[in-house]
C-alpha positions as CSV (number, residue, x, y, z in Angstrom):
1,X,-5.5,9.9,-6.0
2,X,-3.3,12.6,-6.1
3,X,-2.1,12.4,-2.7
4,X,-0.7,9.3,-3.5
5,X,1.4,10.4,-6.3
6,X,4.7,10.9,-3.9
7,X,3.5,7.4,-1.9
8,X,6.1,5.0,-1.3
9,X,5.8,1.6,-0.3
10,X,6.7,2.0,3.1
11,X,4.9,5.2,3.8
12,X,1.6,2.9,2.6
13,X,2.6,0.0,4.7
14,X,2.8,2.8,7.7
15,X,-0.4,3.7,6.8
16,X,-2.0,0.3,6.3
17,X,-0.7,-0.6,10.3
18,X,-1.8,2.8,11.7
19,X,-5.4,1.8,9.8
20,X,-5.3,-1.4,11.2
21,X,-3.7,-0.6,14.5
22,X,-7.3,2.2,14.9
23,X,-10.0,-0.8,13.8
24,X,-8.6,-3.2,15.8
25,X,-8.6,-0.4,19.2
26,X,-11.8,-0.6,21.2
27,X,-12.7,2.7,20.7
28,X,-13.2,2.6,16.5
29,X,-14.9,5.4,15.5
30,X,-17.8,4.4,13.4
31,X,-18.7,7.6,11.5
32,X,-14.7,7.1,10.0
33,X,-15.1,3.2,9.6
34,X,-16.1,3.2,5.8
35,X,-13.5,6.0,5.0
36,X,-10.9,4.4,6.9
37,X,-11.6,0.7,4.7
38,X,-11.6,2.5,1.5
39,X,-8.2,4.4,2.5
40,X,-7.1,0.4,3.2
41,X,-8.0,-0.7,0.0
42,X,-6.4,1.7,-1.9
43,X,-3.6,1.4,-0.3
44,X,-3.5,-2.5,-0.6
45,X,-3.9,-1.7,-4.6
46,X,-1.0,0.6,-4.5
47,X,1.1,-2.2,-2.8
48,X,0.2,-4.6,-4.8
49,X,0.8,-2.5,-8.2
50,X,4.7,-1.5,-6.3
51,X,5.4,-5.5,-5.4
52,X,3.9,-6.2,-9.5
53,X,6.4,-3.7,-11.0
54,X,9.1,-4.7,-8.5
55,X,8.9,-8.4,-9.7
56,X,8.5,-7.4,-13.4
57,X,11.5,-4.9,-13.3
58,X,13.8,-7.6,-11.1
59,X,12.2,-10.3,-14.0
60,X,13.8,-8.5,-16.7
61,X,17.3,-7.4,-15.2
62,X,17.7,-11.4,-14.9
63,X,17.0,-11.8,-18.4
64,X,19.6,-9.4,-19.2
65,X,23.0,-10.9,-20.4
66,X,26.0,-11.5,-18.2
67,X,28.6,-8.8,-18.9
């Protein structure tokens, strides 16, 4: 998605609770339901690919030699 180019972590988490904070409301609007759970998955895919290169990055500066 090209929209999600700039995306930072926290802007998705933002995203991800103002999606959840709309489909759990009483007034969820069907006609957006299937948009808004793709938008949600992507977004759960582009956290989990952030927290992945986090842990790989952080993985390999504590491999590094002491100085």
């Amino acid at each position: 998605m090209a929209e999600d180019e700039e995306l930072t972590y926290a802007a998705a988490v933002a995203e991800l609770e103002a999606i959840l904070a709309e489909l759990e409301g009483d007034d969820v609007d069907v006609d957006r339901l299937a948009a808004q759970v793709r938008r949600a998955a992507a977004l759960v895919r582009f956290c989990r690919s952030r927290i992945l290169d986090a842990r790989v990055e952080i993985e390999q500066i504590l491999e590094e030699p002491a100085e």
